[in-house]
Structure formats: structure tokens, C-alpha cells
LUMMIBA-6424 format. One line per field, with one value per residue (C-alpha): residue number from 1; x, y, z. Coordinates in nm, 3 decimals, always signed. Example, Ala and Ser with C-alpha at 12.3 -4.5 7.8 and 13.67 -1.06 7.14 Angstrom:
pos (1 2)
c1 (+1.230 +1.367)
c2 (-0.450 -0.106)
c3 (+0.780 +0.714)
END
This chain:
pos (1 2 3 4 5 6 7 8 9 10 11 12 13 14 15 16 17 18 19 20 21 22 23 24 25 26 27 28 29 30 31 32 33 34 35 36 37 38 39 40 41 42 43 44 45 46 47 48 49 50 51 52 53 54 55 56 57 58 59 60 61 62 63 64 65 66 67 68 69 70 71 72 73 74 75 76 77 78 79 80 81 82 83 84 85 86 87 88 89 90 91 92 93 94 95 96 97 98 99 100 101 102 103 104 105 106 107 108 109 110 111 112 113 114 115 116 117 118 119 120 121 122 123 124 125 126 127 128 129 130 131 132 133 134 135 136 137 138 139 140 141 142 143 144 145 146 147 148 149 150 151 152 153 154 155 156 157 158 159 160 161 162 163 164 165 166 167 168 169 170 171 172 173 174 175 176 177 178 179 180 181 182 183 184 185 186 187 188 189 190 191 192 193 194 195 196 197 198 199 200 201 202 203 204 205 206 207 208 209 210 211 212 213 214 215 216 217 218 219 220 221 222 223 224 225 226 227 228 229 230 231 232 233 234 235 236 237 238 239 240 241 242 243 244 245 246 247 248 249 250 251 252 253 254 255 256 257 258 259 260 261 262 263 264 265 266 267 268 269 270 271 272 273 274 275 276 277 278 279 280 281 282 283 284 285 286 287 288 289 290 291 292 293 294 295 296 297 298 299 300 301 302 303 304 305 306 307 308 309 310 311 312 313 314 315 316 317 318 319 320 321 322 323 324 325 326 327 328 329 330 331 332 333 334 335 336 337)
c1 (+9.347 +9.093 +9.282 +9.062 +9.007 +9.391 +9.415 +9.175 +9.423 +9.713 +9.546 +9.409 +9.722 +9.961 +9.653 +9.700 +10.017 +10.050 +9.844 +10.078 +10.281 +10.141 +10.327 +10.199 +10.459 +10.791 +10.973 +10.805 +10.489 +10.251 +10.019 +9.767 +9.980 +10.172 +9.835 +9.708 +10.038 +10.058 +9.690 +9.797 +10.131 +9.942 +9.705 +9.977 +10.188 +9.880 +9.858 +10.159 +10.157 +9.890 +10.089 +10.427 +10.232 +10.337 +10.211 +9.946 +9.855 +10.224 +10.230 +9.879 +10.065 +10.415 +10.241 +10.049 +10.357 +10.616 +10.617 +10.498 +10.815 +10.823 +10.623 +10.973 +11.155 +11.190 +11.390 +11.690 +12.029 +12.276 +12.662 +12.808 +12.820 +12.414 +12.481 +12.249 +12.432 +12.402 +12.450 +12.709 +12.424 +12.338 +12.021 +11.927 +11.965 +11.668 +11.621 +11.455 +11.069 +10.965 +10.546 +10.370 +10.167 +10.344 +10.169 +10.310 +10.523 +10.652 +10.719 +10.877 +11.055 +11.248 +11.324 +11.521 +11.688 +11.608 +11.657 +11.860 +11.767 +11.654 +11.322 +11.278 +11.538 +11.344 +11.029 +11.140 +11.205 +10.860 +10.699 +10.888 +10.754 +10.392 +10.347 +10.499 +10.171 +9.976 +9.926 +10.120 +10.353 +10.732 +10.800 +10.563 +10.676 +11.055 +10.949 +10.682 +10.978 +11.182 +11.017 +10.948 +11.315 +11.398 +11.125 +11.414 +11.688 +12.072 +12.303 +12.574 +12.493 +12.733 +12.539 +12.559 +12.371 +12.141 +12.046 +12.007 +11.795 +11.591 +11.600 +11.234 +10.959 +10.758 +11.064 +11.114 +10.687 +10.703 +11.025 +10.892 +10.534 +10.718 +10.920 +10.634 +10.339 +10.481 +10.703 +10.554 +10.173 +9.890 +9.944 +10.268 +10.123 +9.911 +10.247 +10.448 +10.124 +10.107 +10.454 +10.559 +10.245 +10.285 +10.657 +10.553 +10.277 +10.529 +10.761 +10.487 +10.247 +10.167 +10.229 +9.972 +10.123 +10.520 +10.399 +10.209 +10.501 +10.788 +10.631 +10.830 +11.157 +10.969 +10.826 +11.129 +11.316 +11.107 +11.234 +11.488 +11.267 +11.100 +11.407 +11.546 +11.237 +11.318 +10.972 +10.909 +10.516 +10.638 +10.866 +10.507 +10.275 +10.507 +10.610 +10.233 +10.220 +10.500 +10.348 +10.043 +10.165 +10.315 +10.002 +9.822 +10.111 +9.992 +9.650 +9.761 +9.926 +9.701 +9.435 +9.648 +9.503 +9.193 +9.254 +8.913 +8.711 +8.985 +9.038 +8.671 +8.598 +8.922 +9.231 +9.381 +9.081 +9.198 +9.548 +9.352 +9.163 +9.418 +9.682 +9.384 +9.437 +9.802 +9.841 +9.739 +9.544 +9.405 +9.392 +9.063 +8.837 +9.003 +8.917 +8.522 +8.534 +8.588 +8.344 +8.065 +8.022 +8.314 +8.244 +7.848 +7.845 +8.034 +7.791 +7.506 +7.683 +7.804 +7.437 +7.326 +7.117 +7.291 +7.589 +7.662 +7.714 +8.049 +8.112 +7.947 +8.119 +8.434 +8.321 +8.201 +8.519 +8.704 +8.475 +8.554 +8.903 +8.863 +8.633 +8.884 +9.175 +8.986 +8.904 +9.272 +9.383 +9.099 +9.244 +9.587 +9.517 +9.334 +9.665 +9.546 +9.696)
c2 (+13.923 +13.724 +13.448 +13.227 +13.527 +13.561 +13.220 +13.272 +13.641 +13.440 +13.137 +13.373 +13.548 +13.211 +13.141 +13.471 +13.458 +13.132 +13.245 +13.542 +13.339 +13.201 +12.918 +12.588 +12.303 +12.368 +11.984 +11.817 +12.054 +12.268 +12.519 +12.356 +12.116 +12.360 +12.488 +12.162 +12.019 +12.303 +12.232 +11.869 +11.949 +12.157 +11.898 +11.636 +11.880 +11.916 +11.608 +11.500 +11.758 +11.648 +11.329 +11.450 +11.710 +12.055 +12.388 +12.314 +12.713 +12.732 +12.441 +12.593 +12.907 +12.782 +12.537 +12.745 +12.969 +12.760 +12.734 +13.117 +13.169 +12.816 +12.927 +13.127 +12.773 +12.701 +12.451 +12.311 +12.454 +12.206 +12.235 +12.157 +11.796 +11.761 +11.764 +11.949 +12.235 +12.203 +12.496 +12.458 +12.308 +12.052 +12.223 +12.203 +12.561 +12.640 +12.929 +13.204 +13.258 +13.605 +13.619 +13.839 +14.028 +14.158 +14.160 +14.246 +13.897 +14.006 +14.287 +14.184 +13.911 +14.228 +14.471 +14.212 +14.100 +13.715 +13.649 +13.301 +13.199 +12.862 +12.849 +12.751 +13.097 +13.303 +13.156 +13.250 +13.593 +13.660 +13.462 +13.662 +14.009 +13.866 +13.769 +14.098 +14.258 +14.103 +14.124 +13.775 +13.818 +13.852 +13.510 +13.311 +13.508 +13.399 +13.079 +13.100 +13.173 +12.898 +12.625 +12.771 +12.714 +12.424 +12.281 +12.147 +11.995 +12.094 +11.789 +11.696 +11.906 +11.888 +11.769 +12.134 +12.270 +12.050 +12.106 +12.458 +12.409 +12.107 +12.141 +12.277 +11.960 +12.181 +12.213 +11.850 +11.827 +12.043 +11.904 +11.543 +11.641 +11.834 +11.507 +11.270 +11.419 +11.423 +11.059 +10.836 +10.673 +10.738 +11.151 +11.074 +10.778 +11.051 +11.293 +10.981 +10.934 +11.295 +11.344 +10.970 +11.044 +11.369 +11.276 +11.001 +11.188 +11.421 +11.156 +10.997 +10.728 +10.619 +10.230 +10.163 +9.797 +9.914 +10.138 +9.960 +9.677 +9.924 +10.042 +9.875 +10.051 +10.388 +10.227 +10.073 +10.429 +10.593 +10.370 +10.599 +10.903 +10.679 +10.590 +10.933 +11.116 +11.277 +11.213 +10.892 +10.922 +11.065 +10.784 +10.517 +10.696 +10.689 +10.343 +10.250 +10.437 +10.293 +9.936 +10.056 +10.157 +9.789 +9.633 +9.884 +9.746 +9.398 +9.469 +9.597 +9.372 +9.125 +9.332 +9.312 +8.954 +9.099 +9.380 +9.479 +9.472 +9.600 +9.915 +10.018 +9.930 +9.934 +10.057 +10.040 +10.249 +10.512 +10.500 +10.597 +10.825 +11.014 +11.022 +11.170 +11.496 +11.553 +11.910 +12.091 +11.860 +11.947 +11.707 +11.766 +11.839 +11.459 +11.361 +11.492 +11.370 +11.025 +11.055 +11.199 +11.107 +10.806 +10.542 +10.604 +10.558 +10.236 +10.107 +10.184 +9.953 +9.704 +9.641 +9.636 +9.336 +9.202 +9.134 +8.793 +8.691 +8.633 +9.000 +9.164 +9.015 +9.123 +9.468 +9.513 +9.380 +9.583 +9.881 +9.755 +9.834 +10.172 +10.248 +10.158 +10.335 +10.624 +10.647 +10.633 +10.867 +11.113 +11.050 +11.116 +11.438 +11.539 +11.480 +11.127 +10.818)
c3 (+13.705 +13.514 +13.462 +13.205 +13.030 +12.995 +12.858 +12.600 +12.529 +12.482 +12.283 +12.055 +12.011 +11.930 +11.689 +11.514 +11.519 +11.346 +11.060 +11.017 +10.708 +10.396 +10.335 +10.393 +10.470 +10.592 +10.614 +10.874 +11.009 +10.802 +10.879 +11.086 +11.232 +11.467 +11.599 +11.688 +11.805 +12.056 +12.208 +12.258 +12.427 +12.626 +12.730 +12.831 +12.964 +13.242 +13.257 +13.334 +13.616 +13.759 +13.776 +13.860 +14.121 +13.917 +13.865 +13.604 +13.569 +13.463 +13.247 +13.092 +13.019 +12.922 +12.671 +12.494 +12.456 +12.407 +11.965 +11.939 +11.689 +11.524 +11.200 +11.163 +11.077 +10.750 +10.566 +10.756 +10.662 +10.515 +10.419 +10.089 +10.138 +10.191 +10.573 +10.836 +11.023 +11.376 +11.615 +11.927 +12.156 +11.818 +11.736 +11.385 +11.222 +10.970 +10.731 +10.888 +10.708 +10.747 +10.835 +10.547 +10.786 +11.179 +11.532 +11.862 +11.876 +11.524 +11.650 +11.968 +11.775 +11.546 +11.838 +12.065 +11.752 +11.779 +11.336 +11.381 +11.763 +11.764 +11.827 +12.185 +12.255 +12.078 +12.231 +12.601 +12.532 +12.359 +12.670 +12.947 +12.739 +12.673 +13.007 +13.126 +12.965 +13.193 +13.574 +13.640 +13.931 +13.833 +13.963 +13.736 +13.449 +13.499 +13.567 +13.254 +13.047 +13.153 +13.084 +12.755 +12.743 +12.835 +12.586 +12.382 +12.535 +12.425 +12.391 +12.594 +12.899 +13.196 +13.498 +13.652 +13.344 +13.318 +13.692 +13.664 +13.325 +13.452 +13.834 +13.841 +13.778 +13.488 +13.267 +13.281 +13.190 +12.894 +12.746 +12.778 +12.610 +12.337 +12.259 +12.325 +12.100 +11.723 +11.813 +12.059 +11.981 +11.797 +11.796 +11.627 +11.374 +11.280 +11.216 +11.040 +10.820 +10.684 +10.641 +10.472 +10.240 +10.131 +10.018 +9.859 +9.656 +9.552 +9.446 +9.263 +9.407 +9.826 +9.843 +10.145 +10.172 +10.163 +10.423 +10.712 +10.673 +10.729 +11.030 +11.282 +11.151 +11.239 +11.587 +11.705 +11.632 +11.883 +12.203 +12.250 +12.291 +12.572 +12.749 +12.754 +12.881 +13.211 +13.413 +13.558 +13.439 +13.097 +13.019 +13.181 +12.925 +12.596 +12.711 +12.711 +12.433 +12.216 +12.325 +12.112 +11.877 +11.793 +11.924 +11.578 +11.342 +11.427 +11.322 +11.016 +10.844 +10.989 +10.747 +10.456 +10.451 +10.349 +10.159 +9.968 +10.342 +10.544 +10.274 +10.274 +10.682 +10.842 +11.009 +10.606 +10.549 +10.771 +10.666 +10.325 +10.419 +10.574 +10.288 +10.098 +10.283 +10.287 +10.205 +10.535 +10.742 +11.039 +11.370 +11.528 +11.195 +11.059 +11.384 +11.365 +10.973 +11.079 +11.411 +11.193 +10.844 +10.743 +11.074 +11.017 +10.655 +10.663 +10.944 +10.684 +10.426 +10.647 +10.737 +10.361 +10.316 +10.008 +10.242 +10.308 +10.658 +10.656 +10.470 +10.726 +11.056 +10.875 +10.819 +11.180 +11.284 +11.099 +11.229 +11.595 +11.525 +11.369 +11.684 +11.964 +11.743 +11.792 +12.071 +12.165 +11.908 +12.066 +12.437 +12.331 +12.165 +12.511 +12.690 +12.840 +12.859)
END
């Protein structure tokens, strides 16, 4: 078995399969995000292996698997009072979206009957018949398919389950990347952005000061996603990670001080820039956007002659900032750090 060439079978396949429904957003992910999301999991999920000394080819596999059936999720069910509905493992139970076109995971997905699995369930059981199609011995399929599995973690396991669901290392790996990537740092800044923007656009205007000073609420949420990871070099990186992400709210508001530069040169540029493409925005082409055309440009003004000398060491400070931000944000979507 060509086994790159494999990879590059399944990626394309999650890829088309993603772009098998219409719809945009969905609550918290839309159409590119799941896409890009999965890549980065992936990445970390390696990572972390490396780290944790795990079966990276599985982790390769298992990650690019493991959301095949999440563009079924739609809206979260709720009860009369408002309330969301919770399955008996305290899963969140979403509408089921129907894709407007079918492939062979469609297809798989309607002949084992999974309408109303969560999505992690579902997931295994289209990874243990993909892989199948493919010359991967029986025992990395199995295994393929459990991690896939254990990518979300039911609540109040007994200590016997959760042995048997999280004795092997790469189920840990995946389940810790999964959690890490849309909460924990810059990857899930990015996440908090889009979605606190786009709500706020729809309920009329994005206050960019409200927002960078509430930040800590949303920060100091996320230190219990750190202290429950299950890896000792997950719960290092998001803890690294996490300290970051306070480190970026104390440049922040620090550039609220100085609004006008810090808006066209700075990390409140950025913040900007981003709520500017709310509807389906896309991880790596922001990413290139800001590489390419906005940190250039605003080097070209900064070193406009009419600027007065204290205007421009603000504006190169300010583009200091943006610089090392992404650089960061770049490594974390790679899986590093």
C-alpha cells in the first residue's frame, strides 16, 4: 500500500465530503471552519505523539477522520424551557442536516442507520468501513476507529470505562487536540473572534472595546479544559498556551490607550480585520491575507515621510506585535507549541 497516496484518498474524501451541504453556519462552526479545524487537530494530534511517543501514522489517519459526519450537526436541540437536551452520556443532541448532494460516507452514513448518533459514533463506524477499503491491516483499522471514538469524552465514566476507552496513548492524543484547538490559545482566539462577531453583527453593531476587555471572562473559562486534559504534554502546551493567551489580552487593552495607531497597525487592527469576514472565513487564506498584502501595506505607511517620529515608532511597535502574534497563531495551526 501506498501509504501517502492513501492520505491524500482520504483527505480528499473528508474535503468532499464537507462540501456535500449548502448551508453555511450551524451555531458555533461554518463551512470552512470544520475543514481547517480538522487539519490543525491533525497536526497537534502528531505532535503530541511525537511527544507522548504514539503511533503518529494512526494519529495521521484517525485525525483526518475523526469529524467526517460533523457537517450533519445542526442546531442544538432544546426542551420547552430553552434548555439543551443532553443524551445519557451528556452529549449535546443537534438536529440532524441532511447534505444536498451523497458520496460513499453519505451513503455509508444511511445503510448502518447512524440519523441521531452523536457525531464522534457515527464517525467510528464510517472510519472502521473507509479504512476497510483500503489495504490497512485489521488491527490498525480497529484501532483507527477507536480513537475516532474516543475523540469526545462521555461524562461521568466509571474508572473501568474509561480504561477500556482511554487505555491506548492515541485516544488520549486525539481527545486532548480535539478539546485544545477551538478553546485553548491563539487557534481558539481566532474561533471566539468569529463566533462573538458574527452574533454581534447580527444583533446589530461589534463593540471592539466591550470586546478585548471581556476577554478574561472567556480566558479564564478555558482553565478547566487545561486541567482536565488527559496527556501530561497536552495539558504543558494548552497551559503554555492559555498563559498566552492572557499575556495577548494585556497587550490589548494596553492598545486601547492609543486607539487611532493601534486600529490601523495593531493587534486592534487584526481584531478588525477579522470581524470584517465573519460569514465563512477561512483559517489559512486570513492567515496568507495578513502575511501578504495587510502587514506589508502598513509597513509602506508606517514609513511615509510625513510621519512624525513619534507616529512611526508607535506604528512599528504596533507592527512588532502583529508580527510575533502571527507567528504564533501560524505555529499553532501547524500543531506546534
Amino acid at each position: 500500500m501506498n501509504y501517502d497516496q492513501v492520505l491524500n484518498e482520504l483527505e480528499t474524501l473528508v474535503n468532499e465530503t464537507f462540501g456535500l451541504w449548502d448551508h453555511n453556519r450551524v451555531g458555533f462552526q461554518w463551512r470552512h471552519y470544520t475543514w481547517n479545524h480538522t487539519m490543525r487537530v491533525r497536526a497537534m494530534s502528531m505532535e503530541l505523539g511525537r511527544r507522548e511517543g504514539g503511533d503518529v501514522k494512526l494519529l495521521e489517519v484517525a485525525g483526518t477522520l475523526h469529524d467526517i459526519t460533523k457537517r450533519y450537526d445542526g442546531v442544538i436541540l432544546t426542551d420547552d424551557n430553552g434548555k439543551r437536551i443532553l443524551d445519557h452520556n451528556g452529549f449535546w443532541l443537534n438536529e440532524m442536516l441532511k447534505p444536498a448532494r451523497d458520496n460513499v460516507v453519505t451513503e455509508l452514513y444511511n445503510k448502518h442507520n447512524l440519523q441521531g448518533k452523536v457525531h464522534h459514533e457515527s464517525g467510528a463506524v464510517i472510519t472502521e468501513n473507509i479504512l476497510g477499503m483500503f489495504d490497512f491491516e485489521p488491527a490498525f483499522v480497529e484501532a483507527a476507529t477507536s480513537v475516532v471514538l474516543a475523540h469526545l469524552k462521555p461524562m461521568n465514566l466509571t474508572a473501568e470505562d474509561f480504561k477500556l476507552l482511554y487505555g491506548s496513548i492515541e485516544n488520549q492524543i486525539l481527545y486532548d487536540a480535539d478539546t485544545m484547538d477551538p478553546n485553548i490559545g491563539y487557534t481558539g482566539f481566532f474561533r471566539n473572534i468569529h463566533i462573538h462577531a458574527y452574533f454581534a453583527l447580527q444583533r446589530g453593531n461589534f463593540h471592539l472595546e466591550e470586546y478585548v476587555r471581556n476577554l478574561p471572562r472567556w480566558i479564564n473559562s478555558k482553565q478547566e479544559f487545561v486541567d482536565k486534559l488527559l496527556t501530561e504534554s497536552s495539558r504543558e502546551v494548552a497551559q503554555a498556551r492559555q498563559d498566552r493567551n492572557q499575556q495577548l489580552f494585556t497587550q490589548m487593552v494596553a492598545e486601547l490607550d492609543d486607539m487611532e495607531i493601534n486600529r490601523k497597525y495593531g493587534l486592534l487592527g487584526i481584531i478588525e480585520y477579522f470581524v470584517s469576514e465573519t460569514e465563512d472565513p477561512h483559517f489559512l487564506n486570513q492567515l496568507e491575507y495578513l502575511r501578504s498584502e495587510w502587514l506589508p501595506t502598513r509597513h509602506n505607511w508606517a514609513a511615509e515621510k510625513e510621519k512624525s517620529a513619534s507616529e512611526r515608532e508607535r506604528a512599528e511597535a504596533a507592527l512588532k506585535r502583529v508580527d510575533n502574534f502571527l507567528i504564533l497563531l501560524e505555529q499553532e495551526g501547524r500543531g506546534e507549541i
